[in-house]
N, C-alpha and C positions, 0 to 999 in steps of 0.2 A: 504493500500500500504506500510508504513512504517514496518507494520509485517510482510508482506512477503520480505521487504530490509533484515531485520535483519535477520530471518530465513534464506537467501543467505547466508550471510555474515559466520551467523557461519558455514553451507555448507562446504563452502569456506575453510574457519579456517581448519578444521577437514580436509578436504583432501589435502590440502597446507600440513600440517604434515605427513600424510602416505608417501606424496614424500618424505620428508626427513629422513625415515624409515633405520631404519641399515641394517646390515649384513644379507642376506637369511637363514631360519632354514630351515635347508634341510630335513624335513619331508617327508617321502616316502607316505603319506596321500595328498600329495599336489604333487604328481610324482617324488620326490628328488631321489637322486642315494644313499640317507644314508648319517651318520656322523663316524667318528672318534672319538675315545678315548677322546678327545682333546677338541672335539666341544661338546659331550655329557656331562664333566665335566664342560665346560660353561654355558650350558645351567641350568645346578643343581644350578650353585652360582648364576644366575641371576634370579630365580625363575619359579617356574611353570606354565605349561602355559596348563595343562589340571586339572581336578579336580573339588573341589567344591570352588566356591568365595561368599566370602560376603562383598557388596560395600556400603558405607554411603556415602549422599553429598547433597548441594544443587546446586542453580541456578536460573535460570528467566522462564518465562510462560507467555505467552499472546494470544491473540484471533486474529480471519482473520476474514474476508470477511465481515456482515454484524455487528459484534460484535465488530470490531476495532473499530469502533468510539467512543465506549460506555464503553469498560472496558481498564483501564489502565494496563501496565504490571507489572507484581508483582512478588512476591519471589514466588520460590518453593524449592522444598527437597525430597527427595526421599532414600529406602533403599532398596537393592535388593540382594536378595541370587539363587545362578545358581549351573549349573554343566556343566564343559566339559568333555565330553567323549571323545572326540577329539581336537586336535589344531583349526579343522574350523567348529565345533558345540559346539554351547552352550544353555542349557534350563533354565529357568530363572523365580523364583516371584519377583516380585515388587511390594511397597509399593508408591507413592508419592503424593503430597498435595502441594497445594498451595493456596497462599493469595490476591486478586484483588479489585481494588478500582475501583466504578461505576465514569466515570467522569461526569456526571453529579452533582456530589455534591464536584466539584475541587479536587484536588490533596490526601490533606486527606481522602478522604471519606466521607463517613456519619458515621461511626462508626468508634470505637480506633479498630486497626489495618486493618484486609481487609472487605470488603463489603459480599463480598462472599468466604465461606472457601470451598476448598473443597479436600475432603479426596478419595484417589480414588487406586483400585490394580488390576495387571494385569497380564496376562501370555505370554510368548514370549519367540521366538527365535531367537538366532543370528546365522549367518554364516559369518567366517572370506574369507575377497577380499583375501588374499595372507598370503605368510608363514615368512612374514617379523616380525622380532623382537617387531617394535612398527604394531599393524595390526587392521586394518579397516576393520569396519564391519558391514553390514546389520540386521536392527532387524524388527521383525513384531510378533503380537499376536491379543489377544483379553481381554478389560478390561472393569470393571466396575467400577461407579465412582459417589459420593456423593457431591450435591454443597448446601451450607448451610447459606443464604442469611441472613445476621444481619443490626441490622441499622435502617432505620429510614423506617417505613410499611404503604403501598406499595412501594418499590423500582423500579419506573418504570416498571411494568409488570417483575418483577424476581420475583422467587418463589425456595422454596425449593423441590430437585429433584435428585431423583435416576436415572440414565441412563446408557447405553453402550457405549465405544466408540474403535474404531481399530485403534491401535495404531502401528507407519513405520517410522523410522526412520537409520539415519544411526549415527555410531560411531568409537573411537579408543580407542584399551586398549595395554596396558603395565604393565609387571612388571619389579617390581625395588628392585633386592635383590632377596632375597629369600623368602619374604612373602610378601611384601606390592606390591601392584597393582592398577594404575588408571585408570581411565575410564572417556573420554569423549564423550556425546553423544546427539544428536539433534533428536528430533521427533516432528510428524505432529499426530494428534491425532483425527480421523474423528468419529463425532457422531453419535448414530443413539439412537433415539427415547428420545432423552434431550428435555425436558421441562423448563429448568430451567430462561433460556430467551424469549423472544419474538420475535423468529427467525424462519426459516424454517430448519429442518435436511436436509446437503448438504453436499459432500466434500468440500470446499470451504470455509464453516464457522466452524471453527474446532478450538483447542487451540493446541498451538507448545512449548514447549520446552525445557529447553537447561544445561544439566546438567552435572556437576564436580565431581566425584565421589573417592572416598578410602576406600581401605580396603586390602583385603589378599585373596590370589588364597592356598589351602592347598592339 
């Protein structure tokens, strides 16, 4: 329950901020009637907003439904290189990993640093809600993903394990300048054929989350 509060909350977060989104680009891809001289030379100093990006960052991760009780949330990080072809399409690889402590061996873990690492990339698509300066926006694909269990053997029925998971989240990206660009973005990441706990594959018991990202839109 406490993973699905927080999962809310950033929700929350992210679209509380798209309300406070600036000035409309009036893209004729989003039905605008066109810009001005005026509006296109703003748009150049504030940065690009189609092209190829490359984003670094991290953030938090953590588990639902039957695995909440068992694995603490932990750091993650992630690296992602895209392309827009449009203002409200973007294609995108991703890189991200993360580090979780089994709470059954308290706070630290059983091991120095996380219990379970795991290294995991994915392919996806976003499409931008609106032609707003700061813009939110929907992502979904398909990923694969490595969980690499250390510590002390057997760790409660965990095992090391390669699996898929479909990964759906929602985000907002900005640029600022003329190169640098942020991205934040919250996803639900549903398993299918994970071994690596001693759970059943479900929507429901899935790992969420929640990342900061920077880089440059070129």
């Amino acid at each position: 329950m406490k993973s699905v509060i927080r999962l809310g909350l950033c929700v929350a977060a992210l679209w509380g901020g798209a309300a406070l989104a600036g000035e409309d680009w009036k893209d004729p891809a989003y039905g605008g009637s066109g810009v001005d001289s005026e509006s296109v030379y703003q748009t150049k100093e504030q940065g690009s907003d189609k092209g190829l990006y490359v984003l670094l960052g991290a953030g938090t991760e953590g588990y639902t439904g039957e695995l909440a009780p068992d694995l603490n949330v932990g750091f993650s990080y992630g690296a992602t290189v895209g392309f827009k072809p449009t203002r409200g399409l973007g294609l995108e690889l991703a890189y991200s990993g993360g580090m979780t402590d089994i709470d059954t061996f308290g706070p630290g873990g059983a091991a120095d640093g996380g219990d379970i690492i795991r290294n995991g990339g994915q392919a996806a698509v976003t499409i931008g809600l609106s032609p707003t300066k700061l813009q939110p926006y929907l992502m979904g694909g398909i990923g694969i993903e490595n969980h690499n269990v250390r510590g002390l053997a057997p760790l409660a029925d965990y095992q090391d394990d390669t699996s898929g998971y479909v990964p759906a989240g929602v985000g907002l990206r900005y640029n600022i300048g003329s190169l640098l660009t942020a991205d934040a973005r919250v996803s639900y990441n549903i398993p299918f054929e994970q071994e690596f706990a001693p759970v059943d594959n479900d929507i429901w018991t899935g790992r969420y989350q929640a990342l900061l990202q920077l880089g440059g839109t070129y």
